[in-house]
Structure formats: structure tokens, C-alpha cells
RODO-2510 file (C-alpha; in nm, 4 decimals, decimal comma):
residues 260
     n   res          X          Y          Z
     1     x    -1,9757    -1,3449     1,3240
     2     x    -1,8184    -1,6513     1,3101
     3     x    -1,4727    -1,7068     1,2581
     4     x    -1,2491    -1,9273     0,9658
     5     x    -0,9124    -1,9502     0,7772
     6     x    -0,8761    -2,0238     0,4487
     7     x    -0,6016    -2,0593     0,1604
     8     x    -0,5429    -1,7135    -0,0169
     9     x    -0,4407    -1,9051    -0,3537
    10     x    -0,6001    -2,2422    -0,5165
    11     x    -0,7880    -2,4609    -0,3476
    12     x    -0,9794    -2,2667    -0,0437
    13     x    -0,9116    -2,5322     0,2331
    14     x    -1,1727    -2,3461     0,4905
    15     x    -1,1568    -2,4579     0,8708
    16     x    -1,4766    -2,2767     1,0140
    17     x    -1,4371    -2,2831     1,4133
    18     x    -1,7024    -2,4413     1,5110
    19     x    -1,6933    -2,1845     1,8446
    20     x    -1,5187    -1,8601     1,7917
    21     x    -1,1909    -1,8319     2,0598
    22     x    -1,2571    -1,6272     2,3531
    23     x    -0,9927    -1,4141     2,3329
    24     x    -0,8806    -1,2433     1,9894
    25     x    -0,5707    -0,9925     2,0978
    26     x    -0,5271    -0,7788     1,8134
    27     x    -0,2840    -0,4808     1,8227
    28     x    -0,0552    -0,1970     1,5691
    29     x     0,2786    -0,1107     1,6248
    30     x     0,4433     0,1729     1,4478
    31     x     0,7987     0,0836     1,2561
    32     x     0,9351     0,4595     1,3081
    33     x     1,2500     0,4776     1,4130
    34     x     1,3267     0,7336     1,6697
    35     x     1,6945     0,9439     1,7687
    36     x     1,6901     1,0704     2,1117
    37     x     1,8593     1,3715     2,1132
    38     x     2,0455     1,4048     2,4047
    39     x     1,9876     1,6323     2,7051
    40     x     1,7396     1,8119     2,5070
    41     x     1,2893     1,8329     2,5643
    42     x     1,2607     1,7346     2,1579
    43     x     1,3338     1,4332     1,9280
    44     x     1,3472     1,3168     1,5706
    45     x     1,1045     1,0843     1,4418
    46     x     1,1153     0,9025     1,1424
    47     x     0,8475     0,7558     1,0103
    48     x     0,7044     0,6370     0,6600
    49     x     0,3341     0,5386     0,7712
    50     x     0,4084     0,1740     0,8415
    51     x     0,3183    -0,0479     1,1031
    52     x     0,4993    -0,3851     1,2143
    53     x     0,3779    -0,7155     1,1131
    54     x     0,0896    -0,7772     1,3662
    55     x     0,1102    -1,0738     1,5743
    56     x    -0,2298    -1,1784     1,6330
    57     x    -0,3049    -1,4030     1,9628
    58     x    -0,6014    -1,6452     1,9612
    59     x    -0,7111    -1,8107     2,2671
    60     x    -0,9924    -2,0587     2,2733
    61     x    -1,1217    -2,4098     2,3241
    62     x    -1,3059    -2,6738     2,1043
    63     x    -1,5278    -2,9508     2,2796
    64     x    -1,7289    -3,2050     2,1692
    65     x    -1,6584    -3,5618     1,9914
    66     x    -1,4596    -3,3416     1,7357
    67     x    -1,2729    -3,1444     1,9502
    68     x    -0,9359    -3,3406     1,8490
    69     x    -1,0011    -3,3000     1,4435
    70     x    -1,1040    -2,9545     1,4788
    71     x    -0,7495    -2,8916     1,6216
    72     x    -0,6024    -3,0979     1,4258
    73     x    -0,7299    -2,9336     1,0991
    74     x    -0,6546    -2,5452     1,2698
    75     x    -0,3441    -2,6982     1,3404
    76     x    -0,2627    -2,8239     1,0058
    77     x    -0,3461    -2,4611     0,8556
    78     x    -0,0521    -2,3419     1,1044
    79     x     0,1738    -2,6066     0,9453
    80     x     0,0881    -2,5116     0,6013
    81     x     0,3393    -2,2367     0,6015
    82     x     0,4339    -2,2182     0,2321
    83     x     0,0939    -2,0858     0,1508
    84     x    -0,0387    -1,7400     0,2313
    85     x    -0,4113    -1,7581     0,4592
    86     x    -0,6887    -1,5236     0,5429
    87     x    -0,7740    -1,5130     0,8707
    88     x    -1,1279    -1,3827     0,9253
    89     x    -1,1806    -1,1361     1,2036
    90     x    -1,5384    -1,0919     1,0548
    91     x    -1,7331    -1,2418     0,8085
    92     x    -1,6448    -1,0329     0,5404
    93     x    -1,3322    -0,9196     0,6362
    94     x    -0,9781    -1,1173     0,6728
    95     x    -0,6280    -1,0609     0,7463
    96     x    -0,3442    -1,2074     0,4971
    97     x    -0,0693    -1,3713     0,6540
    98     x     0,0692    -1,7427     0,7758
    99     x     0,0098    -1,9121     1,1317
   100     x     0,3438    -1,8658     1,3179
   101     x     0,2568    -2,0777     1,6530
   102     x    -0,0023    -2,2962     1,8165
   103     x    -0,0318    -2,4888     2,0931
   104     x    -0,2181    -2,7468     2,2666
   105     x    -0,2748    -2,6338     2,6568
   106     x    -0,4983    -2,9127     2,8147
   107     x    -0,5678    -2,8557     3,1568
   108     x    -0,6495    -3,1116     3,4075
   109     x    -1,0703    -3,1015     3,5011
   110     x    -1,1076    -3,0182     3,1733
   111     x    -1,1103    -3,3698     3,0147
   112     x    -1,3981    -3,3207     2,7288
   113     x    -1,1965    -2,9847     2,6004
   114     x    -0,9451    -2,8838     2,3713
   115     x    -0,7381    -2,5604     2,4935
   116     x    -0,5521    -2,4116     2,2230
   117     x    -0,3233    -2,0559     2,1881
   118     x    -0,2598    -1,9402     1,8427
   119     x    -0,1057    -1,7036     1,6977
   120     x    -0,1067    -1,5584     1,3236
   121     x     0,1659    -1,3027     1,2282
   122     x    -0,0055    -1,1071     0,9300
   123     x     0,2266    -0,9819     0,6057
   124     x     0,0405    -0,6681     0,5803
   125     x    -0,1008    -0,5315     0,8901
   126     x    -0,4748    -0,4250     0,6943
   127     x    -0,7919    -0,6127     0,6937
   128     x    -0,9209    -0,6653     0,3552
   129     x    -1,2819    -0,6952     0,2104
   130     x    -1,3826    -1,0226     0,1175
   131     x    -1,5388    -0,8769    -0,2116
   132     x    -1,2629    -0,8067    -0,4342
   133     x    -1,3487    -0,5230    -0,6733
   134     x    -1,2833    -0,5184    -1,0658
   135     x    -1,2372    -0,1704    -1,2479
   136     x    -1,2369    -0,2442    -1,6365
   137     x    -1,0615     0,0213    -1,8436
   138     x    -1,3676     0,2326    -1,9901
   139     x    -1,5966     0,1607    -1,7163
   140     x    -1,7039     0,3585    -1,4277
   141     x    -1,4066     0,3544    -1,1900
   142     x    -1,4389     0,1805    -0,8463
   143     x    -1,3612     0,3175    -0,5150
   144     x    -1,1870     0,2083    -0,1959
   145     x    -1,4288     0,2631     0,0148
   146     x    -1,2218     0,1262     0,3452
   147     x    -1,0802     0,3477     0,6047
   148     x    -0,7124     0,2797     0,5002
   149     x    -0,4661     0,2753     0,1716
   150     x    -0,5306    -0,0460     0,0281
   151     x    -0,3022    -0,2388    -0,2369
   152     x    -0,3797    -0,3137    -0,5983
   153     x    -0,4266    -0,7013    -0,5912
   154     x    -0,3842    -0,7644    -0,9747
   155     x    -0,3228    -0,5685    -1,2949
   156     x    -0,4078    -0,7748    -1,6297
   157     x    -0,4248    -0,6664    -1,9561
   158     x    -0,2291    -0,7175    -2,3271
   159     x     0,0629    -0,5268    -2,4031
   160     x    -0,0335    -0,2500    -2,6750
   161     x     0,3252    -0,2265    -2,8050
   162     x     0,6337    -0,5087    -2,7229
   163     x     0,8764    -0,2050    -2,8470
   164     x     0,7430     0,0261    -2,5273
   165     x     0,7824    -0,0314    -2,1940
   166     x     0,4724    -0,0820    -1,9527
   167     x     0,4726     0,1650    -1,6762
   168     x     0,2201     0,1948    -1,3446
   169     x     0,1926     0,4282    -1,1381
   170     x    -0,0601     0,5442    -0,8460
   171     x    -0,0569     0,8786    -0,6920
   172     x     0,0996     0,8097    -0,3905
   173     x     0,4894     0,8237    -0,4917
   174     x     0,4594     0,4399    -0,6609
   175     x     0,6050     0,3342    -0,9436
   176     x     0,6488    -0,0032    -1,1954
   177     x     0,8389    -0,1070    -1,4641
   178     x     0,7948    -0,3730    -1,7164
   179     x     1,0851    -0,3253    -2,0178
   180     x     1,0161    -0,3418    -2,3233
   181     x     1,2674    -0,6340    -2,3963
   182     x     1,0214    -0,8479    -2,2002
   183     x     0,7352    -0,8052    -2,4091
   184     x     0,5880    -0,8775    -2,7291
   185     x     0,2803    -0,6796    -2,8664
   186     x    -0,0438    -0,8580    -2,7734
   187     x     0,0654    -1,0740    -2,4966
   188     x    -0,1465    -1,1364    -2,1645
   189     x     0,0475    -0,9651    -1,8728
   190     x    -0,0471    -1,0092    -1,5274
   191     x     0,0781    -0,8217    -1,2128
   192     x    -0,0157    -0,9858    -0,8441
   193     x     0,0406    -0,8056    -0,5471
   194     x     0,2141    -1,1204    -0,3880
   195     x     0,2839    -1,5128    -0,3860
   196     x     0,4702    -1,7215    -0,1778
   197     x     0,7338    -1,8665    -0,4640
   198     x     0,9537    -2,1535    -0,4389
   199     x     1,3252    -2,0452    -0,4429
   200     x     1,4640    -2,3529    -0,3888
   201     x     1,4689    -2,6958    -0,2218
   202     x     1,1459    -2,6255    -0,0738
   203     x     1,1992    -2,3073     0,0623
   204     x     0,9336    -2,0318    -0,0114
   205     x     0,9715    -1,6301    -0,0411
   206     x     0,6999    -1,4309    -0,0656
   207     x     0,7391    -1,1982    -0,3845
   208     x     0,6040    -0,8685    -0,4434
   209     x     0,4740    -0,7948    -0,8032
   210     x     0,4523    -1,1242    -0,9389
   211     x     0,4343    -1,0822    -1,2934
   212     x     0,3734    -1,3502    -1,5502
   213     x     0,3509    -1,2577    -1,9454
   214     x     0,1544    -1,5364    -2,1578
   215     x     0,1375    -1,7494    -1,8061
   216     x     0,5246    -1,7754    -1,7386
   217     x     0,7260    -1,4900    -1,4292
   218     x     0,9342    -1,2574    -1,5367
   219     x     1,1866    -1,1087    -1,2553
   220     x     1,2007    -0,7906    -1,4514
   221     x     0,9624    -0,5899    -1,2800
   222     x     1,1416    -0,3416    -1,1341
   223     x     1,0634    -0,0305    -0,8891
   224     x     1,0787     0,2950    -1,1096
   225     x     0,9587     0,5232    -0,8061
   226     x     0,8687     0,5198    -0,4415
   227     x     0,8337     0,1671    -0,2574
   228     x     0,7182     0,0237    -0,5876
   229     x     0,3705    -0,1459    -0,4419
   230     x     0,1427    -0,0098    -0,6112
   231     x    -0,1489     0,1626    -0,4042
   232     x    -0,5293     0,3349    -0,3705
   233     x    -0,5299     0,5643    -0,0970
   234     x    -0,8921     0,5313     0,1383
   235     x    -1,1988     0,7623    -0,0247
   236     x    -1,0201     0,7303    -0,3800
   237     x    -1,0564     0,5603    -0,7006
   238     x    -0,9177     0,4369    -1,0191
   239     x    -0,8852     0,7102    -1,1324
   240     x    -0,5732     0,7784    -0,9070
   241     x    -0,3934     0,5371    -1,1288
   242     x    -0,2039     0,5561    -1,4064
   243     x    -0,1482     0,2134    -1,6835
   244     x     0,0788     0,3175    -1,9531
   245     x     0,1011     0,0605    -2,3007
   246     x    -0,1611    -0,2331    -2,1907
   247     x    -0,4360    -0,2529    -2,4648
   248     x    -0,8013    -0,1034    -2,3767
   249     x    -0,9925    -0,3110    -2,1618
   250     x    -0,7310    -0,3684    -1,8904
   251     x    -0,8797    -0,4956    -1,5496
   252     x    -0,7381    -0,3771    -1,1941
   253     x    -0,8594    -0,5533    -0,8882
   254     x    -0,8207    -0,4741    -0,5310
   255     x    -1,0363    -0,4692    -0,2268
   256     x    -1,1237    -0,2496     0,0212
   257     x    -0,8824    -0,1676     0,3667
   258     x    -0,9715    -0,1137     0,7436
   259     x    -0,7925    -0,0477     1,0197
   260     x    -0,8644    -0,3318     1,3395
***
């Protein structure tokens, strides 16, 4: 298995390590919140099935006459915060996120050797499949076949009715909205699970159901139930979801989720 980081959007961008780090600390934190109830053997715990964002530590080394440019192009991936990257744990398998910190840590005796400590903070704390999966409306459905609830990566299809509202939902609680005041029958809509989007001056938010109709976003979307991200629970398919008022044909794409 070798190791790489990529761009999630456009142009790929891949840095391949040329030696993997020696140390990859990986770990899951639970964001339950907890009352202690005082002078009493029991507690409340509250808890929706979430996890903090994971902070993942790399420690390694490059050597060699490229040892400089090979940090210098990690590096540069760490810098280029305003995109989202997949960091490979395996090589089929990444984790979606930005670099947060990195760091040079030369040590004397050690001249021909670039130390480095990195570390990526991941925006959801899953490791998706490198092979995304497309179910088209009418076909067999596809499964997730990872250990974990994964998220639907795209929606795309053309609105069946611009006097109707389109409506998704999954079985897990989750619900969209798309009004009907923002459509017109027959146009291209297309749902992504998340971009990093320019609000201003340079500064970049990552949005959750990014939704563009004939190629232009729309802030309309709106959550109509549950957490609003819409969802395909481990072992299931498809078939779990519901797309009400795109024309036959529609495509969903996700990929598969593991725990570390």
C-alpha cells in the first residue's frame, strides 16, 4: 500500500510519497455530550452517532536528491486549503478533508533526510471507496457494501414538473427540499454532497447540498427532515431512497464507508 493525496474536485494534483511515513496515528472520538448527575452511580448521555473531526498525525521522512521537492509538493497540498483532499490510508480507500499543519523537523546527523509531522483534520470522520458507485433509476440498485452509513455524493436528474417541488429522502430520518419556484420542467438539477465555495474575498465555506439547476447554485435547498444529509445506511441499497419529481433515468452516486 502506498500512500498519496490528491484534489477531491478538478484537476487531481496527486503527490504519491515516494516512502510511506512511519507513523500514521489515526483515532475516533465520540461528540456526545454527557450531564453528570450529581452524587448519584448513573448519568445521561446524549448522543446522535457522531464522531469529532479526526485529526490525523503523520510522521515520516523523505531522503534522497528529492527529498526537498517531495516536501515541498506535500507541503504545498497543506497550503492548498480552499480545496477539499483525499488522503489515502490505502490504495483504494481515502479520507476527505484539508491538511491543517506540517512541519519541517530536521535533526542534526541526519543531513541527507527530510523529517516531517503532518497532520490532516478530516470533514467527515469515514473512509470512502475509491470506486464511486452509480445507481440509474430503472436499473438494478447498488449497495453500500462498507461497514458504516455512507453519504449520497450526487443526485442528478431533470425536473419532471417546475410546478412541484423535488423532495429526497433516505430512510434514516433525512430529508430535502428543492421548491418548486426554483424550477422549470426539464431542467438538469444536480445535488453534491459538498464543495468548498467562495463566500467572499477569498474566504471559502464548505457547503452541504450544493445544488446547481441548468449549471448555476441555488441556496434554496433546504432541510425538510432530520439533519438534511442525505444517507445509505451499511448492508443497504437504493432502494432505501426515495426521489420525488426528477424525470426517469435519474443517477445517484455514492461510495462505499469503513470505519479506520
Amino acid at each position: 500500500m502506498t500512500m498519496k493525496i490528491e484534489n477531491y474536485f478538478g484537476t487531481s494534483d496527486t503527490f504519491t510519497f515516494p516512502n510511506n511515513p512511519q507513523s500514521f496515528d489515526d483515532s475516533i472520538v465520540s461528540n456526545h455530550t454527557q450531564t453528570k448527575i450529581g452524587y448519584q452511580r448513573h448519568h445521561i448521555f446524549v448522543s446522535g452517532g457522531g464522531i469529532e473531526p479526526k485529526k490525523i498525525v503523520l510522521t515520516g521522512f523523505f531522503f534522497g536528491t528529492d527529498d526537498d521537492s517531495d516536501y515541498q509538493t506535500l507541503s504545498g497540498h497543506f497550503i492548498d486549503n480552499t480545496k477539499l483532499k483525499k488522503l489515502y490510508f490505502d490504495s483504494d480507500r481515502f479520507y476527505l478533508g484539508i491538511g491543517s499543519q506540517i512541519k519541517k523537523t530536521q535533526s542534526s546527523g541526519r543531513t541527507n533526510f527530510v523529517d516531517y509531522v503532518a497532520t490532516f483534520e478530516t470533514l467527515i470522520g469515514v473512509l470512502f471507496s475509491n470506486t464511486q458507485k452509480t445507481y440509474t433509476q430503472g436499473d438494478a440498485h447498488q449497495t453500500n457494501t462498507g461497514n458504516v452509513t455512507t453519504f449520497i455524493e450526487e443526485i442528478k436528474g431533470d425536473v419532471s414538473d417546475g410546478a412541484d417541488s423535488i423532495i429526497i429522502s433516505d430512510n434514516l430520518g433525512n430529508s430535502i427540499t428543492i421548491p418548486a419556484s426554483s424550477l422549470t420542467t426539464s431542467q438538469e438539477v444536480v445535488i453534491s454532497l459538498v464543495k468548498m465555495v467562495d463566500s467572499g474575498s477569498g474566504i471559502y465555506v464548505s457547503e452541504y447540498n450544493y445544488t446547481t439547476v441548468e449549471g448555476s447554485q441555488i441556496k434554496t435547498t433546504r432541510t425538510s427532515d432530520g439533519l438534511g444529509i442525505i444517507q445509505l445506511g451499511a448492508t443497504r441499497t437504493t432502494l432505501d431512497l426515495t426521489v420525488a419529481n426528477l424525470d426517469a433515468g435519474y443517477t445517484i452516486k455514492f461510495r462505499d464507508a469503513y470505519s479506520s
